[in-house]
C-alpha positions as CSV (number, residue, x, y, z in Angstrom):
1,X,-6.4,57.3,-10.0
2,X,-5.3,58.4,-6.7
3,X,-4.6,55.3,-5.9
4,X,-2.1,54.8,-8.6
5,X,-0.5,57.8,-7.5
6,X,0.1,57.5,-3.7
7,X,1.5,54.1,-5.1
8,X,3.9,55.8,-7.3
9,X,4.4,58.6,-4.6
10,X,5.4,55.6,-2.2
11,X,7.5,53.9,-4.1
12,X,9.7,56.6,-5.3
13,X,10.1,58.9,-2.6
14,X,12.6,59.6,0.0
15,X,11.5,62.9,2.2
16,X,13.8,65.8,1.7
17,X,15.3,66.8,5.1
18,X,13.6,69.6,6.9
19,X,16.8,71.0,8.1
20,X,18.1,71.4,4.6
21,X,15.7,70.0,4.0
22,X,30.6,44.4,-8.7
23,X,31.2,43.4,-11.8
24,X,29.1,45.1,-14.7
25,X,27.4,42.1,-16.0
26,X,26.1,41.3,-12.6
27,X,24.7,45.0,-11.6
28,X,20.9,44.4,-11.1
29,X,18.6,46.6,-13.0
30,X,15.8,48.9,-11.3
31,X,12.4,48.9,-12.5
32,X,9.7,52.1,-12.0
33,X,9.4,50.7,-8.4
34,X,13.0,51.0,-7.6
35,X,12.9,47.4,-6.5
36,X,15.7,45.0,-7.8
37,X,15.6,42.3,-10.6
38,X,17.7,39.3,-9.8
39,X,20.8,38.0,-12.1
40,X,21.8,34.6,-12.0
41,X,24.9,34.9,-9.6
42,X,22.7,36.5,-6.7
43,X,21.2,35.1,-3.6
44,X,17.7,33.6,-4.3
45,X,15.1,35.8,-3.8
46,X,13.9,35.2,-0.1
47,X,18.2,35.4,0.7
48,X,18.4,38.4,1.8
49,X,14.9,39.0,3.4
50,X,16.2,36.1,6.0
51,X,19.6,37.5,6.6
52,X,17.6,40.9,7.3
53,X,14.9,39.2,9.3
54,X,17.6,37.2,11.7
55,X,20.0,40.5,11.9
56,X,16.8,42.6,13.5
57,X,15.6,39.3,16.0
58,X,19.5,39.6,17.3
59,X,19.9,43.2,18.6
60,X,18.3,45.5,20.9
61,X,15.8,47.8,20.1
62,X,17.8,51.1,21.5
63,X,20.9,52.7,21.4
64,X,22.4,56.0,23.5
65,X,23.6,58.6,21.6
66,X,24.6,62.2,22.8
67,X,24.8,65.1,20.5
68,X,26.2,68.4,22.2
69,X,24.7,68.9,25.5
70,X,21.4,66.7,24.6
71,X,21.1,62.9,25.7
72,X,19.7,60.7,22.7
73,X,18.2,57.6,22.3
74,X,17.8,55.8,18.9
75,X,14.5,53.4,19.0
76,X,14.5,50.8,16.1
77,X,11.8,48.6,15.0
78,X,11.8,46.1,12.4
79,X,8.6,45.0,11.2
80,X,6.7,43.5,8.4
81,X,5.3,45.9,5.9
82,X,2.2,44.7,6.3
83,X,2.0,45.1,10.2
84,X,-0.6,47.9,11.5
85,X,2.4,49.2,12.9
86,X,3.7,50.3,10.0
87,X,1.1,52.5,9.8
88,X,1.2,53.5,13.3
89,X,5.0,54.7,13.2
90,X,4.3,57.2,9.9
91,X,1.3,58.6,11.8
92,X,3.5,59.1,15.0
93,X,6.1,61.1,13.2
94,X,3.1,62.5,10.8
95,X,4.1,66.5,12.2
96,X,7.9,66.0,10.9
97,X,6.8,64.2,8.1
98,X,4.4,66.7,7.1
99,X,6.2,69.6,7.5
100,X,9.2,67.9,5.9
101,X,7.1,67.2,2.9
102,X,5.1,70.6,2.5
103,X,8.8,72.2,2.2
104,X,10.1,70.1,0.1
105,X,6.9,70.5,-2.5
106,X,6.9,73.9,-2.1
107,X,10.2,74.6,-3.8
108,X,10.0,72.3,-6.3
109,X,6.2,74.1,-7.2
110,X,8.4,76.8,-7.2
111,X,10.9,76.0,-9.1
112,X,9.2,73.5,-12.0
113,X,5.7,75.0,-12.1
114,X,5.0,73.2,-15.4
115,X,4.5,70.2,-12.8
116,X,1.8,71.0,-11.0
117,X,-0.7,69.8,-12.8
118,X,1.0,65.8,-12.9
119,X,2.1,65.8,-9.3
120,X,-0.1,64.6,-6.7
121,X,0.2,66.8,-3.6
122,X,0.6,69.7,-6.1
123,X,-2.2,69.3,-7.9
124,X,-4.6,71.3,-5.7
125,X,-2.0,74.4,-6.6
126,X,-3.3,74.6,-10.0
127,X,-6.2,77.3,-9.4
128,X,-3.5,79.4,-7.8
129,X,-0.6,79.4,-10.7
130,X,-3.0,79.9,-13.3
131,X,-1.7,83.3,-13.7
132,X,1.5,82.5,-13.3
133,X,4.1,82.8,-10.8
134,X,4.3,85.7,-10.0
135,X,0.2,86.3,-8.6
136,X,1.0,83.5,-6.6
137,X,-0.1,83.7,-3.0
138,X,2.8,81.1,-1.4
139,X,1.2,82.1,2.2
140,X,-1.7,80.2,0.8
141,X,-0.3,77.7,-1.1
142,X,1.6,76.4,1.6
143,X,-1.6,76.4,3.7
144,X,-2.8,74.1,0.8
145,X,-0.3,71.6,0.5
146,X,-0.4,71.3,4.7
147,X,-3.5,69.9,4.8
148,X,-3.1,68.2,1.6
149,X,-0.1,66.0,2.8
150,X,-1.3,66.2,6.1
151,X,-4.7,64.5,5.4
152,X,-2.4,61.9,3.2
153,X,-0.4,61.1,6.2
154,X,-3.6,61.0,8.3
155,X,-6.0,58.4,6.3
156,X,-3.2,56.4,4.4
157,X,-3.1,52.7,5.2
158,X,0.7,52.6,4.0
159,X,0.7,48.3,5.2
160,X,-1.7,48.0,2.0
161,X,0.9,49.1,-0.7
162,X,3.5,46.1,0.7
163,X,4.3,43.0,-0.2
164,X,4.0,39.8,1.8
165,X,7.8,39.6,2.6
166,X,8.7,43.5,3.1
167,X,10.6,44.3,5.5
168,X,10.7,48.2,7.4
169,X,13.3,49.0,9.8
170,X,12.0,52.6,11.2
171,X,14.9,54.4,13.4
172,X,13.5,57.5,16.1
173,X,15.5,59.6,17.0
174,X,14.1,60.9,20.9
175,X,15.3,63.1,23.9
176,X,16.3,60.2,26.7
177,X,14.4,61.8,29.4
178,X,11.1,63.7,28.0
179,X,10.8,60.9,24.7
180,X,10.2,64.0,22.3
181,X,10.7,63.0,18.7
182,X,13.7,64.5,17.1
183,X,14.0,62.5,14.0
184,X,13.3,59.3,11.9
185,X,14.4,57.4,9.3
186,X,12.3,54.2,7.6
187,X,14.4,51.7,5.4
188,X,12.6,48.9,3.5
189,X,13.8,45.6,2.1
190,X,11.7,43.4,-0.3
191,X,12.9,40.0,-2.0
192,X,13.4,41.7,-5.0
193,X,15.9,43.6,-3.6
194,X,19.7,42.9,-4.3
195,X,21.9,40.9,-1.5
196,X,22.5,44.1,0.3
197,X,20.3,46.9,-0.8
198,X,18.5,48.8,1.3
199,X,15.7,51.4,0.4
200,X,15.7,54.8,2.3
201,X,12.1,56.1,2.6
202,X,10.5,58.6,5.0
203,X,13.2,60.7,6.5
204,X,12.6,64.0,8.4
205,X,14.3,66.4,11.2
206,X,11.9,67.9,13.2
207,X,12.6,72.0,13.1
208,X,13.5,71.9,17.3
209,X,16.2,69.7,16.6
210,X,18.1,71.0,13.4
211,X,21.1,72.2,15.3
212,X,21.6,68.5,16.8
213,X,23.0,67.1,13.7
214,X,20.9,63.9,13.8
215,X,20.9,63.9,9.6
216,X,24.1,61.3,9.2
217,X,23.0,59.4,12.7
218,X,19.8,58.1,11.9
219,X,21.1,57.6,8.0
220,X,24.2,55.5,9.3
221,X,22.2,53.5,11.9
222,X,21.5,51.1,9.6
223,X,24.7,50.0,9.3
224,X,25.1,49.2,13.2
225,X,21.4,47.3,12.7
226,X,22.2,45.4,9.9
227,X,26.0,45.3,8.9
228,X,25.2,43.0,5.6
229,X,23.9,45.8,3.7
230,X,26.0,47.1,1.2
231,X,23.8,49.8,-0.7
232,X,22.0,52.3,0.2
233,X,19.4,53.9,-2.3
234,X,16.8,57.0,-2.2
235,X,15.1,59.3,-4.5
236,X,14.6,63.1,-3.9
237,X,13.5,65.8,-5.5
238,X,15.8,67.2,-8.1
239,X,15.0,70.3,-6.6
240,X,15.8,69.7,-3.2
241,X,19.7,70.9,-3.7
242,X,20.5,71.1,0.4
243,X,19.4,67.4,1.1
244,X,21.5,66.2,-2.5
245,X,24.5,68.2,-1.2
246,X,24.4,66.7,1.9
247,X,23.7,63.1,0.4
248,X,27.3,63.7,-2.0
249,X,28.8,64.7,1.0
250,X,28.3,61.4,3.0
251,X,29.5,59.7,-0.4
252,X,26.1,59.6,-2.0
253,X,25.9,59.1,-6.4
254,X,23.5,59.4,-8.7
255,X,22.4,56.5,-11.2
256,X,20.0,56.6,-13.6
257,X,16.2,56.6,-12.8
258,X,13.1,56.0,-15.4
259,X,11.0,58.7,-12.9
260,X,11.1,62.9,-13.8
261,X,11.5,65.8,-11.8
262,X,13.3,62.6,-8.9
263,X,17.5,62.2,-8.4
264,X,18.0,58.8,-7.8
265,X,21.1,58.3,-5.6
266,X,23.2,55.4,-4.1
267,X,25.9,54.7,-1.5
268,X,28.0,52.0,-2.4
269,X,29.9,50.3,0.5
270,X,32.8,49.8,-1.1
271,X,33.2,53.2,-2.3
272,X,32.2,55.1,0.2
273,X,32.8,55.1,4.6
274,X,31.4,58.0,6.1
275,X,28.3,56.6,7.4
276,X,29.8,53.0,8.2
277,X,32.5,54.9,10.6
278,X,29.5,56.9,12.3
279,X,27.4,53.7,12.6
280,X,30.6,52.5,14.4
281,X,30.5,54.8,17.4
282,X,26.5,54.1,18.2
């Protein structure tokens, strides 16, 4: 069972930030996973995967950015899902990750406690709201869901829930001189995806470096790695309200999605320009 859960957890989420924490015959159609079927006027399957694949062989791996006073660098890596390094990026932003993730659980616990008992890092919460919210110790519960997202970070093989042909472009976000972590983003591509869509996954601001204003940067970046792409989609919480005020803000709508208690939300190129004209100054 657990199994089948970090699987779902995987393919549905998109980390709530820390510091907030065509034509209508040819729309493709998401499934529970999120990934894409293909209609019968799109690229075949393996189309886009190769446009992807020769985009990230082309460019180099870094990029300067300054924000304020503070000297940036964006490091980007673009590697098969099924790489050991795929594994060995989550685990080197596992303290922003985790922290990013106990937050974000933490107020949704709060606010939909009838979910506890279906949700897989809340699930260990369930002695504590058996009385309701009120008697609940939140000191303790948040002590709780550390180590419980911080073991899943620690001894998850995240390489074995890919597919052969997945692609992950991870973006850090470091100080030039000292290299510590400010940020990162992870996109993912499959075959199954639409010509042009792009998955957002792990994203996180590590507490130190909320006032930089990294949030649209490492979002946008994939738009200087890749310039095909022409959607962006993520799920969040529904209960994560500063991170879906900040997504409609950069141009961000919601569709429809089969999953509860999750916002699914899109940015559609030719509606939107915010991040594309930020990419442009990287």
């Amino acid at each position: 069972m657990i199994n089948k859960d970090r699987t779902l957890l995987l393919s549905c989420v998109c980390i709530g930030l820390q510091s907030i924490p065509t034509v209508a015959v040819d729309k493709p159609i998401t499934n529970i996973q999120g990934r894409k079927t293909m209609t019968k006027n799109q690229q075949p399957p393996h189309a886009w995967v190769t446009i992807v694949n020769q985009e990230l062989e082309a460019k180099n791996g870094t990029y300067d950015v300054t924000k304020g006073d503070t000297p940036l660098i964006l490091e980007w890596y673009g590697i098969k899902s099924r790489s050991p390094k795929h594994t060995d990026l989550i685990k080197q932003s596992t303290d922003i990750l985790v922290q990013t993730y106990v937050s974000m659980e933490r107020q949704f616990a709060q606010t939909h406690p009838e979910a506890v008992k279906t949700e897989m890092f809340l699930k260990p919460l369930i002695p504590l709201l058996s009385k309701g919210l009120a008697s609940v110790d939140w000191h303790k519960a948040e002590q709780i869901l550390y180590d419980t997202i911080h073991n899943f970070f620690a001894s998850t093989d995240f390489a074995q829930f890919a597919g052969p042909d997945d692609i992950c472009l991870f973006v850090l976000a470091k100080t030039k001189h000292s290299k510590e972590l400010c940020g990162i983003i992870q996109f993912l591509v499959t075959p199954e995806y639409a010509q042009g869509d792009v998955k957002v996954g792990m994203f996180g601001i590590a507490p130190h470096a909320e006032h930089l204003g990294l949030e649209n940067v490492l979002m946008s970046s994939v738009f200087r790695i890749i310039p095909q792409v022409k959607r962006l989609f993520l799920h969040t919480r529904k209960s994560n309200k500063k991170a879906l005020d900040l997504y409609r803000s950069w141009g961000f709508t919601p569709y429809p999605g089969p999953l509860p208690y999750w916002c699914d939300m899109e940015y559609n190129t030719d509606q939107a320009q915010s991040l594309q004209e930020v990419a442009q100054s990287l």
